[in-house]
N, C-alpha and C positions, 0 to 999 in steps of 0.2 A: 429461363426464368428472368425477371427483371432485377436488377439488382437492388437490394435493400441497406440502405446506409446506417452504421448504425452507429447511437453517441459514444462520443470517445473526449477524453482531456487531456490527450497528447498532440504529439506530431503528426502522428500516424492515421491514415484513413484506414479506418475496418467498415466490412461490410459483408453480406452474406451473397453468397455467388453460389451459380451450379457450375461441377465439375464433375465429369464421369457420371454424367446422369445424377448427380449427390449435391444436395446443400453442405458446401462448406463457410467458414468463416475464413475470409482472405483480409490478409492484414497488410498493409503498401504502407512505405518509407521511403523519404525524396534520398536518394544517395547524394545529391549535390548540396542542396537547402539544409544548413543546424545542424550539421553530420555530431555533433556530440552531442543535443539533445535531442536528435531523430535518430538516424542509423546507428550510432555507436548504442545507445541505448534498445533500441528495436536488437541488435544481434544480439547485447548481454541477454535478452529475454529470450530469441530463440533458442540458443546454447543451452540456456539455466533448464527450460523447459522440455528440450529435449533430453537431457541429463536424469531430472528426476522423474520424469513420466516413465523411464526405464526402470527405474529404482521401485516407482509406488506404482505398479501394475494393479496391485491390490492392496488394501490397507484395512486391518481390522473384517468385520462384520459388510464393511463396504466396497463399491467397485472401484476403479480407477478414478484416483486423486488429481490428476493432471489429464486436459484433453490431448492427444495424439497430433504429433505434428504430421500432418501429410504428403505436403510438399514445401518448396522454397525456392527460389531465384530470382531472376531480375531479367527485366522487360528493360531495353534496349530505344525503345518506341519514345517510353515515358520516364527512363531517368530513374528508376524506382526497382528497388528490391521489395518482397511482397514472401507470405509463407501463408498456408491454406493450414486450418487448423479444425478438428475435427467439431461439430453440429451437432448439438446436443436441442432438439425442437422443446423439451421439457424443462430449459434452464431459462432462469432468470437471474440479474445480479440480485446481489442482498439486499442492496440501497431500493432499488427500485423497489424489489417485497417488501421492505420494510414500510416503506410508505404508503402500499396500500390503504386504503379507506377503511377496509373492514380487518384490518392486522390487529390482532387479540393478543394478550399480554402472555400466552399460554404457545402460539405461534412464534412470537419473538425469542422467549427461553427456550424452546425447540430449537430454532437456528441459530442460538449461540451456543448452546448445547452439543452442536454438528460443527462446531466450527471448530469450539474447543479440544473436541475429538480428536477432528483432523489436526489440528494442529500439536497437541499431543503425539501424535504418529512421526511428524516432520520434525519437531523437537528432539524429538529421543535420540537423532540421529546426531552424535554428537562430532564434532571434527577437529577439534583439538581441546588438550586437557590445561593448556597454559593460556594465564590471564596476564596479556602485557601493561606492565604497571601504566607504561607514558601512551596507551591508545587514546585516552582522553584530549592530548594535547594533538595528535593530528585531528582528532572526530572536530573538534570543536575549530582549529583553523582553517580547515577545508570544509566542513559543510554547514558553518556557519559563518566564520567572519571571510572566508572569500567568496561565498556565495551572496554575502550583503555585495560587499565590493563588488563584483561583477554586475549587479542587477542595478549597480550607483543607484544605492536607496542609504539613507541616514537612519542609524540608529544610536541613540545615546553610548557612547563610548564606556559612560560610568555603571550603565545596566551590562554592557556585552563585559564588562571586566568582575562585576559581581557574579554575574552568572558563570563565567570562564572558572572561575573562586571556587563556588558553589558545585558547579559540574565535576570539579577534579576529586572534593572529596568523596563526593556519593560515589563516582565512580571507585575508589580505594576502598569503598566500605562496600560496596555490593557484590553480591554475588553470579559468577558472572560464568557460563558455560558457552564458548561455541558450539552452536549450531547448524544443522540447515531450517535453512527458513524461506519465506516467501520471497521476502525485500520489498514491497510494495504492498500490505497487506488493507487497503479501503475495502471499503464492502463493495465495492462495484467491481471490485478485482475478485470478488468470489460468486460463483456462481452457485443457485439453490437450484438442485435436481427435485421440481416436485413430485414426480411421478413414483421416484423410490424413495424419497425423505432424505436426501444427501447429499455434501457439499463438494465443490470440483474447485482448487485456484487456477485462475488465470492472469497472465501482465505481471509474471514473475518479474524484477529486476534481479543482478548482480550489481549490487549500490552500496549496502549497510556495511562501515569499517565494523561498526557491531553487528557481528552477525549470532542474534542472541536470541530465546523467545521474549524478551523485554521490546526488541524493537519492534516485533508484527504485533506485540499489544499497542503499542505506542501508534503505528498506524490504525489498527482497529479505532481508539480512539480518538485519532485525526478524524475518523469520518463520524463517530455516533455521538463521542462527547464535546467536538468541535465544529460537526457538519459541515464539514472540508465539501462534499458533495451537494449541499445548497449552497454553499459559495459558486462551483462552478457552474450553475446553475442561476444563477443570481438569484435566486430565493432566501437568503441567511434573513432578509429582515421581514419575513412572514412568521408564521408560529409552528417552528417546529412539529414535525410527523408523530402522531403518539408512538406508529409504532419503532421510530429512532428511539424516544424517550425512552420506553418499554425495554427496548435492546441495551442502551447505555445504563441504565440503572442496572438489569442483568453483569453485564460486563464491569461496572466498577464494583459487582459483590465479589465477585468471582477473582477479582485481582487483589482484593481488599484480604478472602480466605486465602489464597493461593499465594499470594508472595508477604514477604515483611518489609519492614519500615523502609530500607534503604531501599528494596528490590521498584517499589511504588515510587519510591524520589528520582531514582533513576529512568522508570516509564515515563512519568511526569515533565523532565527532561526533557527525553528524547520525542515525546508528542509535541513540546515546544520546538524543538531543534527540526521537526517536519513541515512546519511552515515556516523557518529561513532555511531550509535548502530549497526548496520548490522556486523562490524569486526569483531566480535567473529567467529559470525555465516558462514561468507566467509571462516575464515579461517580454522572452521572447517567440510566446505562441499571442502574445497581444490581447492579454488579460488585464480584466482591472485588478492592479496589483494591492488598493488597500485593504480590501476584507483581509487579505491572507498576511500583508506585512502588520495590520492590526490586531489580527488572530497573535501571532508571531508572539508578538510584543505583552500581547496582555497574558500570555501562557509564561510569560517569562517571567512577570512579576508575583503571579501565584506559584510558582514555584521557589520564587525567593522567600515571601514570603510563607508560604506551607512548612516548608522547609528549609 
């Protein structure tokens, strides 16, 4: 079969290839080129997803939560490590369903409905009972102020020292369980199985020093209440997809019943703290960096001022 390219916002070229007579999804990473935001990041996701696709064989009412890794190695020819991952013909990302034309407000709470599910399941799964008081103070100089530094981009010094301020207490006042989690959780990282009504993640990372369900809310709403995903698209200054709008309204009722004051300051946070970790990385796949350092920035002042 011909091979089919398919869009991606990383390093990494995915694409759907035949193997053994079988449509898989092959995923290739330059071993030489960004090996920390290409290959080091590509194997935290093989490892992570080989790990719990073991774990969630089955999950609830539903079939397998994680697709199947099938193969993995490196081609010699091209320089590149690569892993085939199991073809699902009935999946779509979220982002993409979401945006359909004819996406109903009754479709949209369905799939975050399924999401919420799955992720309940992933959640439960707790891996340590202790909250380290000073995590706040590595989260915040590693994946934000030396992520600014690295991508040599300025940001007022007097906003990263309020919000440093601000972060530390919410973090002391929240409630705070490790987890397992996704680590990347955008809608385009999850896939909708229409055929049986249920949702599959893929583009696990091993990234989040909070490894909590605060931070895959915190991603979910990088992409529905920030449309992190018409950014990379260059679409942000169009009129939003009803049915993103549809999904986000959903998602901030649901976080609004489900968590309390501090839990919500905290997401709120850490959905700012998602677009200044990504700058390096934009700026070294040769991204217009201002939508995402301006997202950054204005998430940061609603959160000072919210809270």
């Amino acid at each position: 079969m011909k091979e089919i390219t398919l869009k991606g916002g990383s390093l990494a070229r995915t694409s759907i290839v035949e193997r053994n007579n079988k449509k898989v999804v092959r995923k290739r990473i330059s071993t030489q080129e960004e090996r920390e935001y290409g290959y080091c990041r590509w194997y935290s996701q093989l490892k992570k997803m080989q790990r719990l696709e073991n774990m969630f064989t089955w999950y609830g009412r539903h079939s397998a939560l994680f697709p199947s890794i099938l193969d993995y190695g490196y081609d010699e020819r091209e320089e590149i490590a690569y892993m085939d991952i199991e073809y699902r013909e009935d999946a779509i990302n979220c982002y993409e369903y979401l945006i359909k034309p004819d996406m109903t407000k009754s479709k949209a709470q369905n799939l975050l409905e399924n999401i919420l599910d799955a992720c309940g399941w992933l959640h439960s799964h707790i891996v340590s009972q202790v909250k380290p008081e000073n995590a706040m103070s590595l989260y915040f100089q590693e994946e934000i102020v030396e992520k600014i530094n690295e991508a040599k981009l300025f940001v007022n010094p007097d906003i990263l020292d309020k919000l440093r301020v601000k972060a530390d207490k919410v973090w002391k006042s929240v409630y705070y369980s490790e987890c397992l989690t996704h680590g990347n959780m955008t809608l385009e990282n999850i896939l909708y199985l229409q055929d049986s009504n249920e949702v599959m993640f893929i583009d696990l990372y091993e990234e989040n020093i909070f490894d909590c369900k605060q931070a895959d809310y915190s991603q979910l709403l990088q992409s529905s209440n920030s449309n992190y995903e018409l950014m990379v698209d260059g679409l942000n200054c169009q009129p939003t997809p009803k049915g993103l709008i549809y999904f986000n309204d959903y998602l901030l009722s649901a976080i609004e019943r489900d968590l309390d004051v501090a839990d919500r300051a905290f997401v709120k946070f850490l959905e700012c703290s998602q677009f200044y970790r990504m700058l390096p990385f934009k700026v070294k796949s040769k991204t217009n960096i201002k939508p995402f350092l301006d997202t950054a920035n204005n998430l940061a002042k609603e959160f000072l001022d919210e809270y």
